[in-house]
C-alpha positions in Angstrom: 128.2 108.2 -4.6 128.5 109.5 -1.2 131.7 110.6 -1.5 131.6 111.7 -5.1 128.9 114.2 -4.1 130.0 115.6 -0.7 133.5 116.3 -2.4 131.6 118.2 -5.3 129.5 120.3 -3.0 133.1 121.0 -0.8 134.6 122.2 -4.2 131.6 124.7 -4.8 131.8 125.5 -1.5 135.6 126.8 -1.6 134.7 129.0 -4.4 131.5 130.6 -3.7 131.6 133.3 -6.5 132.2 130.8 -9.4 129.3 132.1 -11.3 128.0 128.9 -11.9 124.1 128.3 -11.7 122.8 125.8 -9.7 121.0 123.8 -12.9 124.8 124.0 -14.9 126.4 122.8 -11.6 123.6 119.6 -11.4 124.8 119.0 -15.0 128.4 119.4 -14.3 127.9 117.1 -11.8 125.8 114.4 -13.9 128.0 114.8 -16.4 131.1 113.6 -14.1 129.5 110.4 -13.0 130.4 107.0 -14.4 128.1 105.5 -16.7 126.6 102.8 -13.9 125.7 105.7 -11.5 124.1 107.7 -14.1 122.0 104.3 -15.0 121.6 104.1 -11.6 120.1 107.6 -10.3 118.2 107.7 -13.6 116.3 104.4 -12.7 115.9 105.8 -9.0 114.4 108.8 -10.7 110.8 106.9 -11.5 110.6 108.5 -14.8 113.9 107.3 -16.6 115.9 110.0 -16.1 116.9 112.5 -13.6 117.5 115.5 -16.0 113.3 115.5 -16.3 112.9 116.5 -12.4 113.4 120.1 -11.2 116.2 121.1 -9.7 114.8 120.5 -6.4 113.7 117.3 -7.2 116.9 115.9 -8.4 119.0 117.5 -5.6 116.6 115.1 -3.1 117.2 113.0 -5.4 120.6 113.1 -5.1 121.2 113.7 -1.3 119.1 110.6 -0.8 120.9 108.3 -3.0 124.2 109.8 -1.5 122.9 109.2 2.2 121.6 105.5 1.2 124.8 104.8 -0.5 126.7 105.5 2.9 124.3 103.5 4.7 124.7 100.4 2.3 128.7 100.9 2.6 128.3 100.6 6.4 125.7 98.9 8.2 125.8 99.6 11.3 126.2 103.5 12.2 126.1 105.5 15.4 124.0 108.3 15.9 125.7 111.5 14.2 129.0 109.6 12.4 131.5 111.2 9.7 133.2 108.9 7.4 135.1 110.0 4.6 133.3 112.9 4.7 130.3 112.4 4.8 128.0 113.3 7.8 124.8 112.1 8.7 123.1 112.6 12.0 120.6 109.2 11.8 118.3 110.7 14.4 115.8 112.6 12.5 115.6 111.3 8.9 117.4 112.2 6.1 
């Protein structure tokens, strides 16, 4: 998941003026995830499913889920490491 949504967020990122809103690009992304990991953020989201947050709440949401998900694939991490694009700095929460 980690590096499914660090890669989408690069993508936006190169094209700043794609005129997409940030709810559509939450769907577009939802929408590109494998069955489990919709299941799977959907069960994380308390209430069944993630599209019932608000946008804030699911991009939390999501960022935590992605930062977990790196954590899980590597178990022990230095302060402030990068892997496969994904950056978290462990100091200060996530």
């Amino acid at each position: 998941m980690c590096e499914t949504w660090e890669r989408y967020k690069t993508l936006l990122m190169y094209c700043p003026n794609h005129g997409i809103g940030e709810v559509d690009q939450l769907y577009i992304f939802l929408g590109g995830l494998k069955g489990q990991t919709k299941v799977m953020l959907d069960v994380v989201a308390g209430e069944g499913i993630i599209k019932h947050k608000t946008l804030e709440e699911a991009m939390e949401l999501i960022e935590n889920v992605a930062a977990n998900d790196f954590g899980a694939q590597h178990d022990k991490v230095s302060n402030g490491v990068e892997f496969s694009g994904c950056y978290f700095g462990l100091g200060g929460g996530t």
